[in-house]
C-alpha positions in Angstrom: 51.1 33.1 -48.8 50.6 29.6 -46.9 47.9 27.6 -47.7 46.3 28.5 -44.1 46.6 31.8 -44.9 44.7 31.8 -48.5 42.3 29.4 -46.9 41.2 32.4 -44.0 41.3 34.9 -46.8 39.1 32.9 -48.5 37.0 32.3 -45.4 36.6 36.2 -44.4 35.8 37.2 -48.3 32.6 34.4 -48.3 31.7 34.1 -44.7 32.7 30.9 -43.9 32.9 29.7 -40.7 34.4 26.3 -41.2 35.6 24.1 -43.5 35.8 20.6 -44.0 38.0 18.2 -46.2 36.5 14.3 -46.6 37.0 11.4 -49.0 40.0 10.1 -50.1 41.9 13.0 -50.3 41.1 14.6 -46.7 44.5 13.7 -45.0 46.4 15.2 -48.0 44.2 18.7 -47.9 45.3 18.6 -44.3 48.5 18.2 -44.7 48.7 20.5 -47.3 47.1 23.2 -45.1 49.0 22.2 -42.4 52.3 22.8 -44.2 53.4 19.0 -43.6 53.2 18.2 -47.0 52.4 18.7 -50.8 48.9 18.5 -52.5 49.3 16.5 -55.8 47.5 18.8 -58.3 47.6 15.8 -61.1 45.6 14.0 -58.9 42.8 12.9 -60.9 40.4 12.4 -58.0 38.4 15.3 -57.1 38.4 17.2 -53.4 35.7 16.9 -51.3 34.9 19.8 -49.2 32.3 21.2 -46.9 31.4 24.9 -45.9 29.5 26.2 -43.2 28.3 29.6 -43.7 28.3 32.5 -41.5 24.3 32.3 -39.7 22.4 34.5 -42.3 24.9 34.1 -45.2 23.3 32.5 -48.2 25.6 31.8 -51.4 23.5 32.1 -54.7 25.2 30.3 -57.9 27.5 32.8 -58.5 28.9 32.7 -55.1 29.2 29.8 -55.3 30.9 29.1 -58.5 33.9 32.2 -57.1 33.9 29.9 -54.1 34.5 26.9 -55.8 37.3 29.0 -58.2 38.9 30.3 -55.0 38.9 27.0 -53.3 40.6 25.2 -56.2 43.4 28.1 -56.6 44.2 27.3 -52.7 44.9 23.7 -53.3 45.7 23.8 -57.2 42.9 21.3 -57.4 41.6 20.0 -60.8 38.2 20.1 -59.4 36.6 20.5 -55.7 33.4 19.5 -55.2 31.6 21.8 -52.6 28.8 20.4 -49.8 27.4 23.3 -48.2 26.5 22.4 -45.0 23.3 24.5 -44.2 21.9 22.3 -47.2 23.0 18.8 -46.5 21.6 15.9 -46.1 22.3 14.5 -42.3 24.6 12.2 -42.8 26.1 13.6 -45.7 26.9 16.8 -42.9 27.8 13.7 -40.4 30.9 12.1 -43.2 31.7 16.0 -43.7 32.6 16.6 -40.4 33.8 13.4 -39.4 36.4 14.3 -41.9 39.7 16.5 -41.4 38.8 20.3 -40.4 41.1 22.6 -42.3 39.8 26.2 -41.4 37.9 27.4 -38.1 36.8 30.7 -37.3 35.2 29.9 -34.0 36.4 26.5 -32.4 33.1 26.7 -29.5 30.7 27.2 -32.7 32.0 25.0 -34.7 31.6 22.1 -31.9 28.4 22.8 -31.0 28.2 22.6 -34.6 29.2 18.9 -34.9 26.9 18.2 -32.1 24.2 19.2 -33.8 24.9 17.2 -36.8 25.5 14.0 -34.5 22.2 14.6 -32.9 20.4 15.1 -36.2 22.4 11.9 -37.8 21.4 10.1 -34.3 17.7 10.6 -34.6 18.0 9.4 -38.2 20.2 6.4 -37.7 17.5 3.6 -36.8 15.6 4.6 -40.3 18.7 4.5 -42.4 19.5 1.4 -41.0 16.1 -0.2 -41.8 16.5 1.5 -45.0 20.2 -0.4 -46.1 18.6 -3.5 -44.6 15.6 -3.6 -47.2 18.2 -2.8 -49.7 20.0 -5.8 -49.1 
């Protein structure tokens, strides 16, 4: 089975409706799922991903611990770290989905998706600059 393949089998058996690889090792997840290349399970960096659930899908801890599970079985990942996206912060969702999109159920939901997220990261923008400007 291709990595696309396990990925959308994961996907139907949670209820996901995109994912997201970001941080260092988004290009390589990509790649990986793309079939352009390998995914270096010694890595010792973790994998950053982000899941948008189906609307009306809520993962309790258990869910969420087989999602993780299945996740790292796809890539052969020593550890992923999971954002869900219903749940994140604004601009955590905004570096999610700025990053490398690796599965898609709907393309048209998914966008208006990230255009959501850019508006909600927009309105916020002017504070969290204030806010790194105190910190400095």
């Amino acid at each position: 089975m291709t990595p696309a393949h396990a990925l959308r089998a994961v996907a139907g058996q949670f209820g996901i409706e995109a994912l997201y690889g970001f941080g260092g090792r988004a290009a390589e997840a990509w790649s990986f799922v793309e079939g352009r290349g390998a995914f270096d399970a010694a890595h010792p960096s973790d994998l950053d991903l982000a899941a948008l659930p189906a609307i009306g899908r809520k993962w309790d801890a258990t869910d969420r611990v087989a999602l993780v599970d299945a996740l790292e079985r796809v890539f052969a990942a020593r550890r992923v770290d999971l954002v869900v996206l219903s749940e994140a912060p604004a601009l955590l969702a905004l570096a999610a989905v700025s990053g490398e999109l690796l599965y898609v159920r709907d393309r048209h939901q998914e966008a208006e998706y990230q255009l959501y997220v850019l508006r909600r990261a927009g309105d916020l923008a002017p504070f969290e600059r204030e806010r790194r400007e105190h910190l400095l």
